[in-house]
N, C-alpha and C positions, 0 to 999 in steps of 0.2 A: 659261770666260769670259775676255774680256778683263783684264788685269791694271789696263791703265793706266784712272784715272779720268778722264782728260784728256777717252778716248774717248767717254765715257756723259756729262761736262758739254758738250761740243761737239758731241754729236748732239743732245743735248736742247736745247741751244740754238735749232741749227740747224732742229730740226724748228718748235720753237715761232716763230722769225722767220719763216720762211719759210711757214707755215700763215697766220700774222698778214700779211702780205705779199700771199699770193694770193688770200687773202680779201678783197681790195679790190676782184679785177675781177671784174667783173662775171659770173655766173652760169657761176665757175670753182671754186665751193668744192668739190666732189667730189675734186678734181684731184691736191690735196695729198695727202690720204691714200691713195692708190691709188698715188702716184710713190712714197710712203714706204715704203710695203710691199713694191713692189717692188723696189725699189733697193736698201735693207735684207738683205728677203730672197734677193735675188741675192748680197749679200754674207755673208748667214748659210751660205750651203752653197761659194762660192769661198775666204775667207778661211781656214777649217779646212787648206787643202789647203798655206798657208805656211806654216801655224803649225801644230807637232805638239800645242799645250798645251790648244786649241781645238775646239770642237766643235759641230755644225750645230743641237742644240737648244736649249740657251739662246738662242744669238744669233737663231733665228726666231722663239724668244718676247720677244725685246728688240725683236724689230722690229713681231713684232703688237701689243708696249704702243706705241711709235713712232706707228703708222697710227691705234691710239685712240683716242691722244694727241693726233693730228693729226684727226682724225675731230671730235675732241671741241671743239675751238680754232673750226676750220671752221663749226661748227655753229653754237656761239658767234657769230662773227661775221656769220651769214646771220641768225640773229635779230635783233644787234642794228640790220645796216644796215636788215632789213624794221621794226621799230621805227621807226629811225630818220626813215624814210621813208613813213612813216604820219602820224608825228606832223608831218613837214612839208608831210601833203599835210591835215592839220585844219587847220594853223594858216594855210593860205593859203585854205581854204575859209573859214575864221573872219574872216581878213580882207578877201576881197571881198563878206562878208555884212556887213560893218561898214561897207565902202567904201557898199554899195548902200543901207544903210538910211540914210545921212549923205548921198545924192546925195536921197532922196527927201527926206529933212527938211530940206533947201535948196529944192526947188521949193515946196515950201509957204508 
């Protein structure tokens, strides 16, 4: 495995902005974790080949926690926009049913 911890807090970082990030637009959450895995694991089998100290199976298991990780955020954030956007599609139905009941108790 890699030595430096620099590497494993700046991927995790990284993965976690950039999940939160692309889970804004619109009907792209998939997106993350499928770039993460790959890009990852492209680096789990080229990296070995600098470094003598290094080796292709941990770092593909660091990248499939990575993609789960990133899986898991994604996920996270499709439920809470569909939440989110439920509750705003009650609250304007709640409010034109307020609006109409208030337009009929004026005509009377």
């Amino acid at each position: 495995m890699i030595d430096d911890v620099q590497f494993y807090i700046y991927s995790l970082l990284a993965v976690i902005v950039l999940s939160i990030l692309v889970g804004f637009l619109p009907k792209k959450y998939y997106i993350m974790p499928i770039i993460t895995f790959v890009v990852m694991g492209a680096l789990a089998f080229i990296l070995p080949n600098f470094y003598s100290n290094l080796e292709w199976q941990p770092l593909l298991g660091y990248a499939a926690f990575l993609a789960v990780l990133s899986l898991v955020i994604s996920v996270s954030m499709w439920v809470a926009k569909r939440n989110r956007r439920k509750a705003k599609e009650i609250r304007e139905a709640e409010r034109v049913l307020r609006e109409s009941e208030e337009e009929k108790a004026r005509k009377r």
